[in-house]
GUKOL-940126 format. One record per residue (C-alpha): x, y, z. Coordinates in steps of 0.25 Angstrom, whole numbers, plus 2048, in hexadecimal, padded with zeros to 3 digits. Each point is the difference from the previous one (the first is absolute). Layout:
residues N
+-----+-----+-----+
:  xx :  yy :  zz :
+-----+-----+-----+
:   X :   Y :   Z :
...
+-----+-----+-----+
end
This chain:
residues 470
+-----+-----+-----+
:  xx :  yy :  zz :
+-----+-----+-----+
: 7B9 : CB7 : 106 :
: 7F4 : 7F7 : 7FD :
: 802 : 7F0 : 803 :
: 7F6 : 7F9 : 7F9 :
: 7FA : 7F5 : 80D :
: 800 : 7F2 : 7FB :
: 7F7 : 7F6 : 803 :
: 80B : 7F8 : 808 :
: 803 : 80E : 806 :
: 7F3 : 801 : 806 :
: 7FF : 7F3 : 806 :
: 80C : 801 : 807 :
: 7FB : 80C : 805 :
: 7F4 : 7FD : 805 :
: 806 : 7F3 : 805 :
: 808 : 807 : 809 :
: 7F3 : 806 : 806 :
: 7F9 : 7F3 : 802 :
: 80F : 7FE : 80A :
: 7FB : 80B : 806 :
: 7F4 : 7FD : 804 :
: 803 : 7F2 : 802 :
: 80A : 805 : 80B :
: 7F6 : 809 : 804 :
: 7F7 : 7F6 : 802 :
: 80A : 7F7 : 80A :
: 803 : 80B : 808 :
: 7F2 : 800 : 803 :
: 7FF : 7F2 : 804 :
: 80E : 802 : 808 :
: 7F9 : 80C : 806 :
: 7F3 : 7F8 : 803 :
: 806 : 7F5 : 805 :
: 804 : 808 : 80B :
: 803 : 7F9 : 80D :
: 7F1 : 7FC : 80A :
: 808 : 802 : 80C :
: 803 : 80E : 7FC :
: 7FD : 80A : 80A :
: 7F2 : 806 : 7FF :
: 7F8 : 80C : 803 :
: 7F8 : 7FE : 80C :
: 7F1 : 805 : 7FF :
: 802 : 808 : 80A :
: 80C : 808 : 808 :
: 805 : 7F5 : 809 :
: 804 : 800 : 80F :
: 809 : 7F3 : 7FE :
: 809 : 7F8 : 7F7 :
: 7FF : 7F3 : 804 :
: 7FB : 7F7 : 80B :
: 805 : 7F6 : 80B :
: 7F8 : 7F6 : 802 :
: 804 : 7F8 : 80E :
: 7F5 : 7F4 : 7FE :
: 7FF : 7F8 : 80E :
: 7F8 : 7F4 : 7FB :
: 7F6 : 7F9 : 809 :
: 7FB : 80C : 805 :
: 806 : 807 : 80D :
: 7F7 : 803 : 80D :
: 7FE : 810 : 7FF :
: 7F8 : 7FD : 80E :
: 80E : 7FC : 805 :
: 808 : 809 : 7F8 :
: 7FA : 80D : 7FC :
: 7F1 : 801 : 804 :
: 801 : 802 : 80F :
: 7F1 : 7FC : 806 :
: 800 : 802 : 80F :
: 7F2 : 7F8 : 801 :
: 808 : 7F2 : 7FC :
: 809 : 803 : 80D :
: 7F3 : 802 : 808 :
: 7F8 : 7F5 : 7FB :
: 80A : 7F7 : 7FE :
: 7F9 : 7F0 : 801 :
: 7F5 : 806 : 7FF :
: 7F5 : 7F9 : 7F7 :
: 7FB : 808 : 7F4 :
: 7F7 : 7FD : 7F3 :
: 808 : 807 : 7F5 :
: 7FA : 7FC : 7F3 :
: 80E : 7F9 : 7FC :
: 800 : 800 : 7F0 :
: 805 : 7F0 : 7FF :
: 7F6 : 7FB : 80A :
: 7F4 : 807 : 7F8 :
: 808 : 7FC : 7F2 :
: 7FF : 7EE : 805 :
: 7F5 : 800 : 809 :
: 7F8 : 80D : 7FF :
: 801 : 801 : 80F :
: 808 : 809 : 808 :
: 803 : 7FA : 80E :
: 807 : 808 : 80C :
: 80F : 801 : 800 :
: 809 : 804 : 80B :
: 806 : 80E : 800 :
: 810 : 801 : 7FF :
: 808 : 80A : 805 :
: 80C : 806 : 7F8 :
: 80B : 7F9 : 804 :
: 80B : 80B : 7FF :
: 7FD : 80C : 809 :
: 7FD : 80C : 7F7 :
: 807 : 810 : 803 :
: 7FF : 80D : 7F9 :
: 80D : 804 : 7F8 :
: 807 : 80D : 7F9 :
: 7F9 : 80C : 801 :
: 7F5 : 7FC : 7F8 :
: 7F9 : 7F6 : 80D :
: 800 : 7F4 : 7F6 :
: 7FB : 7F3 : 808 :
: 807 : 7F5 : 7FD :
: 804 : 7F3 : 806 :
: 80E : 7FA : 804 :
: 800 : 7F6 : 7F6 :
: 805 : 809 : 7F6 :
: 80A : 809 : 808 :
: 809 : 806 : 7F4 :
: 7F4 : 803 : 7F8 :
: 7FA : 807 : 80C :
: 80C : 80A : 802 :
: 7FC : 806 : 7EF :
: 7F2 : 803 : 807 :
: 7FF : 80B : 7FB :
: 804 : 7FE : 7F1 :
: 7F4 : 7F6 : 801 :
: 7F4 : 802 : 7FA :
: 7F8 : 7F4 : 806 :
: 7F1 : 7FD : 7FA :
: 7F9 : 7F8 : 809 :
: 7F3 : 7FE : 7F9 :
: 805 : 7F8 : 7F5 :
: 7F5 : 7F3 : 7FC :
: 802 : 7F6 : 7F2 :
: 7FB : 7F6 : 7F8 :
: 802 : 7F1 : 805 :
: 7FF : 7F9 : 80C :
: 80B : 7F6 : 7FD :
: 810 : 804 : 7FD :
: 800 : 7FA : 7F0 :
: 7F4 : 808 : 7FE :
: 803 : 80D : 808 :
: 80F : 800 : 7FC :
: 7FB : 801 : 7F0 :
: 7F7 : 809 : 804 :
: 80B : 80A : 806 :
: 80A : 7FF : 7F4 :
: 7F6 : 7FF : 7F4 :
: 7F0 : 806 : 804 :
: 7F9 : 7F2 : 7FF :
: 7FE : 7F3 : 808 :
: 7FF : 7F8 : 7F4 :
: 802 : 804 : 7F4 :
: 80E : 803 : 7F7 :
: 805 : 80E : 802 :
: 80B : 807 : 7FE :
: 808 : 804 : 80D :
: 801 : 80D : 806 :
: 80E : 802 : 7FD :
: 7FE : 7FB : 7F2 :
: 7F6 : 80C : 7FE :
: 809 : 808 : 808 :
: 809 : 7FD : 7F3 :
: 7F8 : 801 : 7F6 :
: 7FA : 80C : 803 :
: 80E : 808 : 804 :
: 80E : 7F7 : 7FA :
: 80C : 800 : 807 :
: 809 : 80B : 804 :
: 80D : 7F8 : 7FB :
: 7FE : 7F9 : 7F3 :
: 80B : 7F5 : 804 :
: 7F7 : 7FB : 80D :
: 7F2 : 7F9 : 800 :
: 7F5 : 80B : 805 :
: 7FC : 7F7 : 80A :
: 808 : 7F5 : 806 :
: 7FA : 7F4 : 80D :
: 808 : 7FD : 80A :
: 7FF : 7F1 : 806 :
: 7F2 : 7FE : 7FD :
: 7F9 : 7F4 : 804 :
: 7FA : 7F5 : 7F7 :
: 7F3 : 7FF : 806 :
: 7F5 : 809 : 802 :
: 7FE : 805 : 7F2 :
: 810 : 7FD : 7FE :
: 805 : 806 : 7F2 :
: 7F2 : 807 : 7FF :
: 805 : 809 : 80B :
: 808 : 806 : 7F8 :
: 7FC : 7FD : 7F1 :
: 7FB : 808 : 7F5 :
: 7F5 : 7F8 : 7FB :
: 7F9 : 807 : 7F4 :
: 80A : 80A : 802 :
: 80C : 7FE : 7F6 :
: 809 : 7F8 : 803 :
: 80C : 80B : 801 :
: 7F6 : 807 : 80D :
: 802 : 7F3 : 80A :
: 809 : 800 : 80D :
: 80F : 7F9 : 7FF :
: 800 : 7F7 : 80D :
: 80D : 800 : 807 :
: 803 : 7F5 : 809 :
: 7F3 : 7F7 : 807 :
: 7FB : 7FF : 80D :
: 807 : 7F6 : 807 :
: 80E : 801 : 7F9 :
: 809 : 809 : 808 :
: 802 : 810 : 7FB :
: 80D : 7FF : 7FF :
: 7FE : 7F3 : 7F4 :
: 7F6 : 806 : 7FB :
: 804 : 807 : 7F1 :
: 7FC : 800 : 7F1 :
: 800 : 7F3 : 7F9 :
: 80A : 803 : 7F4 :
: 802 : 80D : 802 :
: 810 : 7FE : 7FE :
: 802 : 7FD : 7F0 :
: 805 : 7F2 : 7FE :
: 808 : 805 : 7F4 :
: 80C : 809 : 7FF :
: 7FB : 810 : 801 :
: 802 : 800 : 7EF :
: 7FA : 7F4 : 7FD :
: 7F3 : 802 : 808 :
: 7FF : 80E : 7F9 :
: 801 : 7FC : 7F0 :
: 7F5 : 7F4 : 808 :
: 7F8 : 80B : 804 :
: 802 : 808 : 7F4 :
: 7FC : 7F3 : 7F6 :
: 7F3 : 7FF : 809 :
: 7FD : 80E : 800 :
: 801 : 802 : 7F2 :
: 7F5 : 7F4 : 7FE :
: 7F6 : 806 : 809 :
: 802 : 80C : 7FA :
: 7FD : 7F8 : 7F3 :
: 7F5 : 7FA : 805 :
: 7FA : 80D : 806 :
: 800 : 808 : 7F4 :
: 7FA : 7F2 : 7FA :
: 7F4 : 801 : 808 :
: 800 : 80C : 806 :
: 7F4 : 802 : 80C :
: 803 : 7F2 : 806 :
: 801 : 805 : 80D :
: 803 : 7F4 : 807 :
: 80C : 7FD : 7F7 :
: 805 : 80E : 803 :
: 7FF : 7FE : 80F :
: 809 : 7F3 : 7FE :
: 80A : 809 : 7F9 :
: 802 : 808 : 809 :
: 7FF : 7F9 : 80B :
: 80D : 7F7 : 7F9 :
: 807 : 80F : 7FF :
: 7FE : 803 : 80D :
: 807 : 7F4 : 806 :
: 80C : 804 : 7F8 :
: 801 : 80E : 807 :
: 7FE : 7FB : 80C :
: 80B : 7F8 : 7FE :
: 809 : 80A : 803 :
: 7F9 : 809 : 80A :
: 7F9 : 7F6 : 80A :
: 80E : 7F8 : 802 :
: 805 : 80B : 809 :
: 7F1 : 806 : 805 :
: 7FE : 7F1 : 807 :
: 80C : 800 : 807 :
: 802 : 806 : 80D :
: 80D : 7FF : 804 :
: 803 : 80E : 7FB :
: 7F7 : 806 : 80B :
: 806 : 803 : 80D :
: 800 : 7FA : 80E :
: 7F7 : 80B : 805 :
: 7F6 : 7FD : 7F7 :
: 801 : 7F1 : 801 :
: 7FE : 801 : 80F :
: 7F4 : 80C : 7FE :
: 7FA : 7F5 : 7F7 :
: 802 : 7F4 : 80B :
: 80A : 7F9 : 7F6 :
: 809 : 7F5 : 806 :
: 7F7 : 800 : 80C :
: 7F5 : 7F5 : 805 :
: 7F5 : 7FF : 7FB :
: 801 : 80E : 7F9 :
: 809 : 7FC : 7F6 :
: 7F7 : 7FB : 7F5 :
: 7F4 : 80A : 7FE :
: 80C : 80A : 804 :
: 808 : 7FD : 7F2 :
: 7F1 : 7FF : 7FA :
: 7FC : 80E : 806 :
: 811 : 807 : 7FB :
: 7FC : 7FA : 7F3 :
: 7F3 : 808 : 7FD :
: 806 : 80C : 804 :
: 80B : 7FE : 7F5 :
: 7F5 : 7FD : 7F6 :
: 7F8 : 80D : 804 :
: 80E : 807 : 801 :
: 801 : 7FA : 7F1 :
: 7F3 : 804 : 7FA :
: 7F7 : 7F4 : 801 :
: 7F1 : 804 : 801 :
: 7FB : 7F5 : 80A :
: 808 : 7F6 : 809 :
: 7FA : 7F6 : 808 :
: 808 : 7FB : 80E :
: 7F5 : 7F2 : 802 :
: 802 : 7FC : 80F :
: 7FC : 7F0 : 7FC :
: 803 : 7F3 : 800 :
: 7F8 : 7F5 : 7F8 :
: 7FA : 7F8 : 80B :
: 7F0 : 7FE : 7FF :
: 800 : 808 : 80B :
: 808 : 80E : 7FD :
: 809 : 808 : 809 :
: 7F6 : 807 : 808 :
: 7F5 : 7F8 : 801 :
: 7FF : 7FC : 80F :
: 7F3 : 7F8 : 802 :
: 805 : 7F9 : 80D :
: 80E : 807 : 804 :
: 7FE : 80F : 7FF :
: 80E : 803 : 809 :
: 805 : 7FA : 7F2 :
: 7FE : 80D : 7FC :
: 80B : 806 : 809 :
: 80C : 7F7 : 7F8 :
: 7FB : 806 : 7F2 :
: 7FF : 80D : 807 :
: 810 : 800 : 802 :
: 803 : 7FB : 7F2 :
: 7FA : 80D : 7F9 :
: 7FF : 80B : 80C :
: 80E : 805 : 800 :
: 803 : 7FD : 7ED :
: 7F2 : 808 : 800 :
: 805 : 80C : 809 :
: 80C : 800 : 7FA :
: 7FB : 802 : 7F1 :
: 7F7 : 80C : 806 :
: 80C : 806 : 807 :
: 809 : 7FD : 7F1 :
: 7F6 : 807 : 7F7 :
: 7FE : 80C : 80B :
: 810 : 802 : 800 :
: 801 : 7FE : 7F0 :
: 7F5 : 80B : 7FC :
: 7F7 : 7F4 : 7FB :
: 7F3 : 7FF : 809 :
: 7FB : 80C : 7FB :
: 7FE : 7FA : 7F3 :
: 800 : 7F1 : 802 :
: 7F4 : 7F9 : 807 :
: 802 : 7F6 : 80B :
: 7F4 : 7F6 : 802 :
: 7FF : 7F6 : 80C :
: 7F6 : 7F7 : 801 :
: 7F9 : 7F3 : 7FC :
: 7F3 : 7FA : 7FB :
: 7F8 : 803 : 80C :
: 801 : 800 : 80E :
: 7FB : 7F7 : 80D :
: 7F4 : 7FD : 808 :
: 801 : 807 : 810 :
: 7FB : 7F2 : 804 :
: 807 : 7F4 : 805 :
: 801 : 7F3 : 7F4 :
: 801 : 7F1 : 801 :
: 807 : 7FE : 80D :
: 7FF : 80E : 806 :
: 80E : 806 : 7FB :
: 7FE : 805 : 7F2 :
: 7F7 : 808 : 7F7 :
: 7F7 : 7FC : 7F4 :
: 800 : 80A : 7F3 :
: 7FA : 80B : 7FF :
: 7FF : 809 : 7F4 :
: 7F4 : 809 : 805 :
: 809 : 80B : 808 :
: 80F : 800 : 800 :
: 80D : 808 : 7FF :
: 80A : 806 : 7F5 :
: 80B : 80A : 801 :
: 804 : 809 : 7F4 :
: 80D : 808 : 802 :
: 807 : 80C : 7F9 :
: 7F9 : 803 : 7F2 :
: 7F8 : 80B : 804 :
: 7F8 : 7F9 : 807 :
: 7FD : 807 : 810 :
: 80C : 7FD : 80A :
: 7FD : 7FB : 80F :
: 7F1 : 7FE : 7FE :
: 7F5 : 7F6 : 800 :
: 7F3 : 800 : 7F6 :
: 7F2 : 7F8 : 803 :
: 7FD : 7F9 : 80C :
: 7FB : 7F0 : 804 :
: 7F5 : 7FC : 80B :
: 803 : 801 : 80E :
: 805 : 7F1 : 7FD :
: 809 : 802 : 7F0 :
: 7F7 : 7F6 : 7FA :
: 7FA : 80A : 7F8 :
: 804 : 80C : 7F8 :
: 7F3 : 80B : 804 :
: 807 : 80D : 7FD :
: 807 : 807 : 7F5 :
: 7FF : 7F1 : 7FA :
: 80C : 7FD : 7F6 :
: 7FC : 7F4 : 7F5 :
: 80A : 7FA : 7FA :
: 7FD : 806 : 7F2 :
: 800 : 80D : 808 :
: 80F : 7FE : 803 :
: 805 : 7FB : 7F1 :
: 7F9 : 80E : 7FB :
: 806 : 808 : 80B :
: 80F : 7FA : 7FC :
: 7FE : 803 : 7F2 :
: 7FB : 80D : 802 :
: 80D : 802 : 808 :
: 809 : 7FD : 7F5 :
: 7F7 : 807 : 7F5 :
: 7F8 : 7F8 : 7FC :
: 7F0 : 800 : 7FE :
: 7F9 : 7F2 : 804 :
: 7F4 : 802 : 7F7 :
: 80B : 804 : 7F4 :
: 809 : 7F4 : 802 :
: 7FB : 7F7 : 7F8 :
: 802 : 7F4 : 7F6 :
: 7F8 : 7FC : 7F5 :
: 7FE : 7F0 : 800 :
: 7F6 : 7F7 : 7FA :
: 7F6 : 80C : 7FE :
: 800 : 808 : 80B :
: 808 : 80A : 808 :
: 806 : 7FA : 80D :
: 808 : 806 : 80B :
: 806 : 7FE : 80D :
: 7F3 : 805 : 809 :
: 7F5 : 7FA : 7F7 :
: 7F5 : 80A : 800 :
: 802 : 804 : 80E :
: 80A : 807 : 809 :
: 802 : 80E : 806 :
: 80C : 808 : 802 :
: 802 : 803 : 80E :
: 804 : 80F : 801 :
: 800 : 801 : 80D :
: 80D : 7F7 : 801 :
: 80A : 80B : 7F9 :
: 807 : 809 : 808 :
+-----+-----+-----+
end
């Protein structure tokens, strides 16, 4: 039979289509508002998930460690012009200098022949899971300057940090966990811009753990533990979500004010997991002692070292292991006592091996990245009083492990000498390309728009180095 539709009946009828849509319409923002540490598709098929990043700041002597040049033995006291990059930088001179011979005799190791030297005798026995480029050169004669340079591409300027473009341009694996996370980093030497996110939203930047100079085992998240009871910091965090959210749908597009948010969301779920990741008392005494944990001096950059392997393990992108202090003068930077380099050597030698050997067993090397190195390297000749070495960032070494990166090799040469990089040459840019095409990622394509223009992590230059993948 025929009902007669009112104007009241249409109305309410229609009404309850405007609900509909208006529902509709929040489901979309919900839907947009998706989390910016979501895990992304990379640009390409990648050969690793994430990266280690063991940073030995001051620069390490890759004459003395991995760079074996029988011509310093032979010509040792010797004096020799070299064209040393500081003396031409103050006075545009470049005086004679005396050759220095390494002071830790060098072997072959594994099967792969590797040279390396005594100073690092743990590392040496992975020969040949290394994959040792020895023609690395960088921007920067001076650590502040060629320490920003390593973490950011620039010298000068405010960028955003290798690992916060790591972040940016693939999320985290575990929604509960930062994608990239500092351990101890040091104050000085482009401090909190090592691992910041400059233009970048705010969300991308690194969570420092710890600083250099406090103990590992102090070292935690401020406020990471709720001052409240568990219910009364949820209806808090409830109250406080539902005024973003507010706010959001207010104004939507303010990307800043999203970043906040979600950064504020974050803290809350990591209120639960990181508790238990950042304790290690639930690991066993094999793996304490593999790691050097409970021994001297191993026992700090040991619980630093089993720590990124539980944040790899947990799905964070990128994880930083800084070997620093906050002196003027940082950890490896022996001007005048080189044998120094010996005590550093048997704080990292044995943590270091034993984070290899830890991946290997676990399954994760093949898809995680281990990176060793500094800012640059040291000179082949004798400094100040004739028992340390100047800096040199025109030829130096780095190591890469697992991530499909070749195993027991070495890429690119120095001179007869190390000072300078001659074949196969590997820039700085160079490296940060080659990374990110590691994980999937395109260096010309990673890019941020900010105040006109495109930026990314290589600038306009870099190259991937192919030659490096297995």
């Amino acid at each position: 039979m025929f009902s007669p539709c009112t104007r009241r009946d249409s109305l309410r009828t229609v009404a309850c289509g405007f609900g509909a849509l208006a529902l509709s319409g929040l489901a979309a923002q919900a839907q947009a508002r998706q989390s910016p540490l979501a895990s992304k598709t990379p640009h390409h098929p990648a050969r690793a998930k994430r990266i280690i990043f063991l940073f030995m700041s001051g620069g390490v002597s890759h004459v003395d460690s991995f760079d074996y040049k029988p011509r310093l033995i032979r010509e040792d006291g010797k004096m020799r012009q070299f064209g040393d990059l500081r003396s031409l930088a103050k006075t545009g001179k470049s005086p004679e200098m005396r050759v220095m011979k390494p002071l830790w005799d060098f072997q072959q190791h594994g099967q792969s022949g590797l040279w390396a030297s005594g100073l690092f005798p743990e590392m040496a026995k992975h020969a040949d899971d290394l994959c040792v480029i020895r023609s690395m050169h960088t921007e920067g004669i001076a650590h502040g300057p060629a320490t920003l340079f390593l973490h950011t591409g620039t010298t000068t300027f405010i960028r955003p940090s290798m690992g916060a473009w790591i972040n940016y341009g693939l999320g985290s694996e575990n929604e509960n966990l930062p994608g990239f996370i500092s351990l101890g980093p040091a104050l000085g030497n482009g401090g909190p811009r090592n691992y910041g996110n400059a233009f970048l939203p705010a969300v991308y930047q690194g969570t420092p753990i710890g600083r250099a100079g406090i103990p590992a085992k102090d070292s935690t998240i401020r406020n990471l533990r709720p001052l409240r009871s568990e219910p009364q910091a949820r209806r808090q965090f409830q109250l406080l979500r539902e005024l973003n959210d507010a706010q959001i749908q207010a104004k939507p597009g303010e990307t800043e004010f999203e970043a906040v948010a979600e950064s504020y969301e974050l803290a809350w779920r990591m209120q639960s997991a990181a508790p238990e990741l950042l304790d290690l008392r639930g690991e066993s005494p094999a793996t304490l002692s593999l790691y050097g944990i409970g021994e001297t001096p191993t026992d700090n950059f040991g619980r630093q070292c089993l720590l990124a392997r539980r944040l790899c393990e947990a799905g964070v992108r990128f994880i930083q292991v800084n070997y620093a202090d906050n002196s003027n003068n940082p950890a490896w930077d022996q001007h005048s006592n080189l044998p120094k380099h010996g005590d550093h050597a048997k704080a990292v030698d044995k943590p270091v091996a034993g984070l290899l050997e830890d991946l290997k067993q676990r399954g994760l090397l093949e898809d995680t990245i281990v990176w060793w190195g500094g800012e640059f390297g040291r000179t082949p000749y004798a400094e100040k009083n004739g028992t340390g070495r100047d800096h040199n960032p025109a030829g130096f070494s780095i190591w890469l492990a697992g991530g499909g990166f070749k195993r027991g090799t070495t890429f690119g040469e120095t001179d007869d000498y190390g000072h300078h990089a001659t074949v196969d040459k590997v820039h700085m840019h160079d490296l940060h390309a080659t990374l990110l095409h590691a994980l999937g990622l395109d260096h010309e394509r990673l890019t941020y728009r900010h105040a006109g223009r495109n930026f990314r992590l290589t600038d306009v230059y870099g190259k991937v180095v192919t030659d490096l993948f297995a």
